[in-house]
C-alpha positions as CSV (number, residue, x, y, z in Angstrom):
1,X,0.0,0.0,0.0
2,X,3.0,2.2,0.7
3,X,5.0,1.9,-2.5
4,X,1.5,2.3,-4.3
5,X,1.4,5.5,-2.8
6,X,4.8,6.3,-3.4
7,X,4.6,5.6,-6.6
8,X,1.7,7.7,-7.4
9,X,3.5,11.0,-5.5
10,X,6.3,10.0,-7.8
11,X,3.9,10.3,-11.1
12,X,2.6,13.2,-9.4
13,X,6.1,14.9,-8.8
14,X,7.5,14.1,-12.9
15,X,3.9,15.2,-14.5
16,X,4.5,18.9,-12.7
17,X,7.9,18.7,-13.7
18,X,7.0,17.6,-17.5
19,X,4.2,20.6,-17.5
20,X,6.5,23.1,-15.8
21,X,9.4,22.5,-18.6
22,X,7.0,23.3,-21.6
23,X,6.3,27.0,-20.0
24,X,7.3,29.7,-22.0
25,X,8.7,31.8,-19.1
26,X,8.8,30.7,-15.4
27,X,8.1,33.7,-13.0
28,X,9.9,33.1,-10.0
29,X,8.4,32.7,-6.6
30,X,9.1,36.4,-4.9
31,X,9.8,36.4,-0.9
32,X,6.3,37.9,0.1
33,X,8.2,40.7,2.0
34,X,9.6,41.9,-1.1
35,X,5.6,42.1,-2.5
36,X,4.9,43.7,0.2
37,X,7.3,46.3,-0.1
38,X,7.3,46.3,-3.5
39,X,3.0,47.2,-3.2
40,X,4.4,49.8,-0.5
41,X,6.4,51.9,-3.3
42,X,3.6,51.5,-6.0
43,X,1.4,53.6,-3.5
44,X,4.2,56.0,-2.9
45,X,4.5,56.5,-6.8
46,X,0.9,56.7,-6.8
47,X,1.2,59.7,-4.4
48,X,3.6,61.3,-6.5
49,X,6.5,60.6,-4.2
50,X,8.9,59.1,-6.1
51,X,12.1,59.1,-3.9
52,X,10.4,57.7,-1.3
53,X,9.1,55.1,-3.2
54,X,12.6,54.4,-4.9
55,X,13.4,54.0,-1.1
56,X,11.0,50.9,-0.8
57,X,11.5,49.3,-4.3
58,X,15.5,49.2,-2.9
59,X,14.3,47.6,-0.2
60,X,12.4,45.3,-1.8
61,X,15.1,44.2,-4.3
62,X,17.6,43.6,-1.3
63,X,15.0,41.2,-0.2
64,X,14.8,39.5,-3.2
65,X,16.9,40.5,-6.2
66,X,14.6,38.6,-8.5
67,X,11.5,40.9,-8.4
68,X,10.9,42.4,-11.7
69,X,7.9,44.6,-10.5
70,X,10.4,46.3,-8.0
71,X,12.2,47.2,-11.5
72,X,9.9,48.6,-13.0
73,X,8.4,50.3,-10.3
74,X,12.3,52.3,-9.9
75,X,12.3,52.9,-13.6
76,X,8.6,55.0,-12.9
77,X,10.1,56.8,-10.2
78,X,13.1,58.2,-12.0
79,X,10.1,58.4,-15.2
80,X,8.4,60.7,-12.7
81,X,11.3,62.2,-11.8
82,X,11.8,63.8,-15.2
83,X,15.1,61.1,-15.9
84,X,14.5,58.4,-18.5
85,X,18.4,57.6,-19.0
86,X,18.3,56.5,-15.1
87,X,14.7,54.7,-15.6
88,X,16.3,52.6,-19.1
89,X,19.0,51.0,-17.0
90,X,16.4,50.1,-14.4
91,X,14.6,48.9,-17.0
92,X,17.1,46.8,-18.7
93,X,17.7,44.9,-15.1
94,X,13.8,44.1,-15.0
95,X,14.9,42.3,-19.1
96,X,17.5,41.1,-18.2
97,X,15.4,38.7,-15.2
98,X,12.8,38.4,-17.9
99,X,13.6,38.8,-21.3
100,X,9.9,38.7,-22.1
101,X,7.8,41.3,-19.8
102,X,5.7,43.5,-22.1
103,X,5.4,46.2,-19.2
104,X,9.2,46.4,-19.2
105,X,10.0,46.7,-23.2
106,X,7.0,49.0,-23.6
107,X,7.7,51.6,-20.9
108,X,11.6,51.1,-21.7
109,X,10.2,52.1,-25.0
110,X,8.7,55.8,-24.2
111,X,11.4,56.0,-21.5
112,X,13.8,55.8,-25.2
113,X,11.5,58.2,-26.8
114,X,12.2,60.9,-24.2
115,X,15.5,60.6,-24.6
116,X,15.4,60.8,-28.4
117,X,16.4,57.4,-29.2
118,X,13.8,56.2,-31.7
119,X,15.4,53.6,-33.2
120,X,16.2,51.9,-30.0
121,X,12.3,52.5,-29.1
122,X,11.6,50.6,-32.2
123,X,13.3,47.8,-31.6
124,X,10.9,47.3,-28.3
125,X,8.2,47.8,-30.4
126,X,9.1,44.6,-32.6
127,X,9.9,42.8,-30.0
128,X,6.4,43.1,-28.2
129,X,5.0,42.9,-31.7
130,X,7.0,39.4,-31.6
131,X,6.1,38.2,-28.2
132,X,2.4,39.3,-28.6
133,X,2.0,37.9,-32.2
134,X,-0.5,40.2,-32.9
135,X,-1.5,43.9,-31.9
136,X,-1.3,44.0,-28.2
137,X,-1.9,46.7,-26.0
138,X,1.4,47.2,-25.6
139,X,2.5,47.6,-28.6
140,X,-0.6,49.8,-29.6
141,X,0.8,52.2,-26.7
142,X,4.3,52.4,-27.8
143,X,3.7,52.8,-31.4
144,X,1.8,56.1,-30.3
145,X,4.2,57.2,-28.7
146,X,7.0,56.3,-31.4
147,X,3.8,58.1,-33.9
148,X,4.2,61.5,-31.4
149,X,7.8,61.5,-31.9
150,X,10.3,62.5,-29.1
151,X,9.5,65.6,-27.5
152,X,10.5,69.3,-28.3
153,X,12.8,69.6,-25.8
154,X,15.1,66.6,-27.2
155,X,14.6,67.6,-30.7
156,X,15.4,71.7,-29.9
157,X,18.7,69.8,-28.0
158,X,19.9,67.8,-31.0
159,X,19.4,70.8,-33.0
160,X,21.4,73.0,-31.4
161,X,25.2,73.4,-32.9
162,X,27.5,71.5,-30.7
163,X,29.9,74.8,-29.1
164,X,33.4,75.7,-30.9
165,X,36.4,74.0,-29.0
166,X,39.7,76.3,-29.7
């Protein structure tokens, strides 16, 4: 009776393991205190107090390096904050857990397109268009923003003659 039950936890144990290996993308488990304090900085952001809730979203990550929403959520800040070369890199660490997170490569996108960078935008754009294999909300989203074109202030900058060195 034993080794019948063993044997079925064993059947058990390889068909999770057999499901789990066809996923496309495995989200890891994130320590719950690192939720929690990732949830904490969301409603900071919300509140429009983005250093504070860069604070949290630290916090968060030193609990658990692994949590992509704690990214993103630094990458808003510094986006609220009126820096979208600091919110890229933040960005690009959120990619770089998950190659694949629509939320990261769209925002990345805009956070390009306020800094100019249009063909690096573009390149997000096919990606989601790639991952979503078909118009996605995402995509829809960064394409009007790619549409608007970078703002005034970036294309008044690149304009501007670069100053005489003697």
């Amino acid at each position: 009776m034993q080794s019948r039950i063993m044997l079925a936890g064993i059947a058990v144990a390889i068909a999770t393991a057999s499901s789990v290996a066809y996923c496309k993308t495995a989200e890891p488990s994130i320590a719950p205190l690192s939720m929690q304090l990732t949830r904490s900085g969301e409603a900071l952001l919300n509140g429009h107090k983005a250093q504070a809730a860069i604070d949290q979203f630290e916090t968060a990550l030193a609990v658990d390096p692994r949590n992509t929403r704690a990214y993103i959520g630094i990458a808003r800040s510094y986006d609220q904050l009126g820096l979208p070369g600091r919110a890229v890199k933040f960005y690009r660490e959120a990619l770089a857990i998950d190659p694949n997170d629509l939320t990261a490569l769209s925002e990345q996108g805009e956070a390009y397109m306020a800094r100019g960078a249009v063909a690096l935008a573009k390149g997000n754009l096919e990606r989601i268009r790639k991952l979503c294999q078909s118009e996605c909300q995402n995509a829809v989203t960064l394409a009007a923003t790619i549409e608007k074109g970078p703002p005034a202030t970036v294309t008044a900058a690149a304009e501007k003659p670069a100053p005489k060195i003697n």
